[in-house]
N, C-alpha and C positions, 0 to 999 in steps of 0.2 A: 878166639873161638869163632866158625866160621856156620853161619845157619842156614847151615844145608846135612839134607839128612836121608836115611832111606827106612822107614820106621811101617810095622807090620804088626802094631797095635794101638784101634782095633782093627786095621785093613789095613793092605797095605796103601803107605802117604809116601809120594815122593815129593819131599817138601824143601823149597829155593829158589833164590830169585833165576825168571829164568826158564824153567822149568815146562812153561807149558809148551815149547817145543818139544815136550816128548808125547803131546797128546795122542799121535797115531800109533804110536809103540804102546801106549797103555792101550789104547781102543783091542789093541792085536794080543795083547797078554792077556785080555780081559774075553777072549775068544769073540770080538764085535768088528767085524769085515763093513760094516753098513749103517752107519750110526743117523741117529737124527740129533740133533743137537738141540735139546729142551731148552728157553729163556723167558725173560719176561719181554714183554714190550719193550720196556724204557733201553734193555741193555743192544737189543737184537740187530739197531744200528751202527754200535759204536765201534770202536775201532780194534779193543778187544776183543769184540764178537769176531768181529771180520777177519782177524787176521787170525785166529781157532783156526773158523773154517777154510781160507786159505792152505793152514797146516794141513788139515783134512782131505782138502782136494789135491793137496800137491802129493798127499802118499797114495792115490786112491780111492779114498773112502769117502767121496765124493763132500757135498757141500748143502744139504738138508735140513733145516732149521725150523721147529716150531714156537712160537712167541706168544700163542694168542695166551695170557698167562695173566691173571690180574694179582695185583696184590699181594693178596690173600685165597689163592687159589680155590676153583669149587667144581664141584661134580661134573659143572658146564663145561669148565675148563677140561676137564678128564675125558669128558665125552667126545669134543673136539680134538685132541690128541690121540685119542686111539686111531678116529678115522682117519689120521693123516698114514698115524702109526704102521695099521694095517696093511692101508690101502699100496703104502710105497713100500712093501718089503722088508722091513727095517729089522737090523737084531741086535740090536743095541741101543742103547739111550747114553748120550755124552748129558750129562746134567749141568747146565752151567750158572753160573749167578748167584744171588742171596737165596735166602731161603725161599721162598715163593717156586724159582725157578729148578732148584735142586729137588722141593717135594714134588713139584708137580713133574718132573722128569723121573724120579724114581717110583712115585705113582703108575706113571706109564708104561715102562719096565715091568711093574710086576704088575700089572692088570693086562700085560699084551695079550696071553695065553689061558685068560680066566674068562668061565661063563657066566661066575654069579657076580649079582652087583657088587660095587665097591665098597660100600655098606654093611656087605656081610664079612668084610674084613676088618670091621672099627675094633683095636684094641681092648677087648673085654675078656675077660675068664681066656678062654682057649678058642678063637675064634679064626685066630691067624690056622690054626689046622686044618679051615674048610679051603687051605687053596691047594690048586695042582703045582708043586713046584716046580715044574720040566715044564710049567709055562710063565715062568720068569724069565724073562733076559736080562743080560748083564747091564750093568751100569759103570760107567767112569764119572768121577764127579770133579766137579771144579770151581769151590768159591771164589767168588769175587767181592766178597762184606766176609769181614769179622766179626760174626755174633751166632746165627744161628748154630753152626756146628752142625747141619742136618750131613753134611758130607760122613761123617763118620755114625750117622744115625742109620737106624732100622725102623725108622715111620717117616708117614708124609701127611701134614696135617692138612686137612680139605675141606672147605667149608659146604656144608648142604644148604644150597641156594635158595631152598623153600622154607626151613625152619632155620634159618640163620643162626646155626649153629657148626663150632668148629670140631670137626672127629679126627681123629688119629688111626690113621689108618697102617698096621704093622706086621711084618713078616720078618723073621730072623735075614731072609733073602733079598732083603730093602736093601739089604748092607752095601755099598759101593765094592767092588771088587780092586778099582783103583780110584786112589784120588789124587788129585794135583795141587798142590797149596804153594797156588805163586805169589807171595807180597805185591810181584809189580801189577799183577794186575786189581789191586786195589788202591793205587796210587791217587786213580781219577776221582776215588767218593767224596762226594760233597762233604760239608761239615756236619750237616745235622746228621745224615746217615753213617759218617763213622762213630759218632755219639751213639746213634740208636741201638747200629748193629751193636757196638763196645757191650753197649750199658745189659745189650741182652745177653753177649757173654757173661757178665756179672749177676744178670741175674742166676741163669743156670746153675754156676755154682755157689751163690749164696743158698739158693733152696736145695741143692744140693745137699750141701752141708749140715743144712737145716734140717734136714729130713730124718725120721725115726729109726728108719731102712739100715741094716747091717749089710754096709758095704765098705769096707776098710780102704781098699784101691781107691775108687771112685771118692772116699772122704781125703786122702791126699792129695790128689788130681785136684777136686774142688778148691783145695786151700791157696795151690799154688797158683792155680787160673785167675783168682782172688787175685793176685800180687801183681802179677802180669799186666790184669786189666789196671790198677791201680797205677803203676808203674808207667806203660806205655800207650794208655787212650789218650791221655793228655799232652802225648808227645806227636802223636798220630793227627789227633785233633789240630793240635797248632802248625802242624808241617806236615802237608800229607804226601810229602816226597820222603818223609822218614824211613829208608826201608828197613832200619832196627823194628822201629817201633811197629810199622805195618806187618814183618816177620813176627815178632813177638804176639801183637792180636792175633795173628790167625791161627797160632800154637792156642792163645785161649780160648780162642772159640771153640777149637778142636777140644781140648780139655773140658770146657763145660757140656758139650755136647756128652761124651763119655761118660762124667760126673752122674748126671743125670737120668742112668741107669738106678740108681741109687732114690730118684725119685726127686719130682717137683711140687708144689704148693700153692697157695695161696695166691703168690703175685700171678700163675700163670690160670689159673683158674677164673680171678678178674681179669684179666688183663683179653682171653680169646671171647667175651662176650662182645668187650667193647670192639674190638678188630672183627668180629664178627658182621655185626650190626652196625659200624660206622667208620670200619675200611679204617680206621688208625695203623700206621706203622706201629709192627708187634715191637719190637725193641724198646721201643720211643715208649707207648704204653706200658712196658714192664716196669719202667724205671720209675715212671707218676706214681706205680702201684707201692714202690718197696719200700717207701718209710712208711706208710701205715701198716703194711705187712709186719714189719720188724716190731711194731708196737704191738699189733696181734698176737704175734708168736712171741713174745720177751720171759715170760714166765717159763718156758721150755726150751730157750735157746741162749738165755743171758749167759751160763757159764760155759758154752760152745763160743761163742761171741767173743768173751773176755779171752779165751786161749788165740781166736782169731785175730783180733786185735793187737795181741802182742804178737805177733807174727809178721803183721803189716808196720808193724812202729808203730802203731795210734794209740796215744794214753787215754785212758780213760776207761779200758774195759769195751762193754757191750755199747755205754750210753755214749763214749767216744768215736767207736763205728758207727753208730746212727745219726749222730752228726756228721762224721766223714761222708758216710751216706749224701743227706742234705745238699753238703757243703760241693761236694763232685758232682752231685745233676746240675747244679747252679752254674758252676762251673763249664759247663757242656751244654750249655742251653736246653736244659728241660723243663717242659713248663710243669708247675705244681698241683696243677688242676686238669680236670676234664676239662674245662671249659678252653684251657691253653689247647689241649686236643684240634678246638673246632666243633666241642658237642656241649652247647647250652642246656639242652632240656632232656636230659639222656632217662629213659624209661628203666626205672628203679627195679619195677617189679620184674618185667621181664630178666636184668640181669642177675638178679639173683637167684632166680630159678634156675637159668640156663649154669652160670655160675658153680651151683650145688651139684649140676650132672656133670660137671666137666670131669673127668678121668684124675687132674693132677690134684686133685682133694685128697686124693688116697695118700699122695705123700704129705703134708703137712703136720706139722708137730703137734699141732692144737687142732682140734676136733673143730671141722666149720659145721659152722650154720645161716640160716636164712638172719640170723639177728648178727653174728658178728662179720658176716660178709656186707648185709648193707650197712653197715657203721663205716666198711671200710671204703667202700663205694662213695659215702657223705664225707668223710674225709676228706675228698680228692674234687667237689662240688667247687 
């Protein structure tokens, strides 16, 4: 079996090693003559960056790059992009990179043509309906980490730099219209970061799964993205010239990205205050979250668990995956605390306020609160 594919759910993914030499054909399918190429910092010199835009100037469609991208993207970042956005013509957005670099370039796309703030787009009630759609432009996306899955996503999470807090910001029109899922170009990631991104494909769809939400699709998707990360992070991790195993990640990330219409929880709810507030890699943070999560939610998810488990081989049931759990961040160099983070003295109260507003509370099994979210917070002390 050869993994390469031409697949148009939920957008179309021309997915294989290889592949992103067709970046100017998708720009032109995607009706984008003039792209700016969204990234972060870290990637904007490298040698995958370079040779995109190489592609890009040699059809054309010139060679335009925006970087100034932190992290954990935030409003300043958006504000900054537009004026390049604007100012240079642009009708399109190439997204490229982890997540960071994907939201904040599909941000920019659908804020090119809009007058109200960004703000007035935070994923709540029906909120997405206050925008002009015929002031969207397209987007071609392009990961280069296996975890977020924002490529097949319809939001771009951005942080407000004054209340340090993370909003989601979403339009059915976020959608990438092409994506390009090249293994090779995730060959260069370090170790901690194929860990981080992996482990946040796992989270996706473990709360996925987890989640009360009737969504049958999305609960298969979740299960097998499960097996996948299980199967091939550890093969990724050890050899990150594996192109089985780096093809196989980015099939999960894509999967839990999808999964996740179905709805998230607990671990993402703690997890954007700390990324909020003290710039932690979001992945890296999910996964410090998910054993006490699992312990939170066990009275609603134990017999979900036990069918999971035996899916993956892990005897034991529910309390067997929570070990496996344990046993795979250990495994992947994750630390078991905040303080493994780099955050000693992390301000309790502020996160569980922030925590209780976050959006993905709505999916979780068990009902939060301000008592069983800081329990879980001291957990992880």
């Amino acid at each position: 079996m050869t993994l390469t594919g031409n697949w148009s759910y939920p957008t179309a993914i021309r997915f294989g090693a290889g592949r992103i030499k067709e970046i100017a054909d998708a720009c032109r399918s995607a009706g984008i003559h003039r792209p700016l190429l969204v990234t972060d910092r870290g990637l904007a010199d490298m040698e995958i960056t370079q040779k995109t835009l190489d592609l890009l100037d040699d059809a054309g469609l010139g060679r335009s790059m925006f970087a100034e991208v932190d992290p954990n993207p935030s409003d300043k970042n958006v504000e900054a992009g537009l004026k390049v956005y604007r100012q240079g013509g642009f009708d399109g957005v190439v997204a490229f990179g982890g997540g960071s670099g994907l939201d904040l370039g599909k941000t920019l796309a659908f804020m090119a043509g809009q007058t109200r703030p960004v703000w007035d787009f935070e994923d709540v009630g029906d909120w997405w309906t206050r925008a002009d759609p015929g002031g969207i432009h397209p987007i071609v996306a392009v990961p280069t980490t296996a975890g977020t899955g924002s490529e097949v996503g319809r939001a771009g999470v951005i942080t407000n730099s004054e209340t340090h807090e993370k909003k989601i910001i979403f339009h059915p029109k976020m959608l990438p219209q092409v994506v390009i899922c090249d293994p090779e170009l995730t060959v260069g990631m370090p170790k901690h970061i194929t860990a981080g991104t992996g482990l946040d494909a796992f989270a996706h769809c473990v709360e996925a799964y987890s989640s009360p939400h009737y969504h049958p699709m999305s609960q298969g998707i979740a299960l097998e993205g499960m097996r996948l990360v299980k199967e091939y992070l550890p093969r990724a991790y050890a050899d990150g010239t594996d192109l089985e195993a780096r093809a196989n990640m980015m099939s999960a990330a894509a999967m839990g990205a999808v999964a996740f219409q179905k709805g998230l929880g607990a671990i993402h709810s703690l997890s954007h205050p700390v990324g909020a507030h003290y710039h932690t890699h979001h992945g890296t943070t999910n996964a410090v979250f998910m054993p006490p999560v699992l312990q939170l939610n066990a009275s609603a998810i134990r017999t979900k668990f036990d069918r999971v488990a035996a899916y993956l081989g892990i005897e034991g049931g529910f309390g067997g995956f929570c070990e496996f759990v344990d046993t795979f961040n250990d495994s992947l160099g994750i630390p078991k605390t905040l303080s493994g983070l780099g955050i000693n003295h992390p301000d309790l109260d502020t996160m569980v306020r922030d925590a209780l507003k976050d959006p993905s509370c709505g999916g979780n099994p068990v009902k939060l609160t301000a008592e069983n979210l800081r329990a879980a917070y001291e957990a992880v002390l």
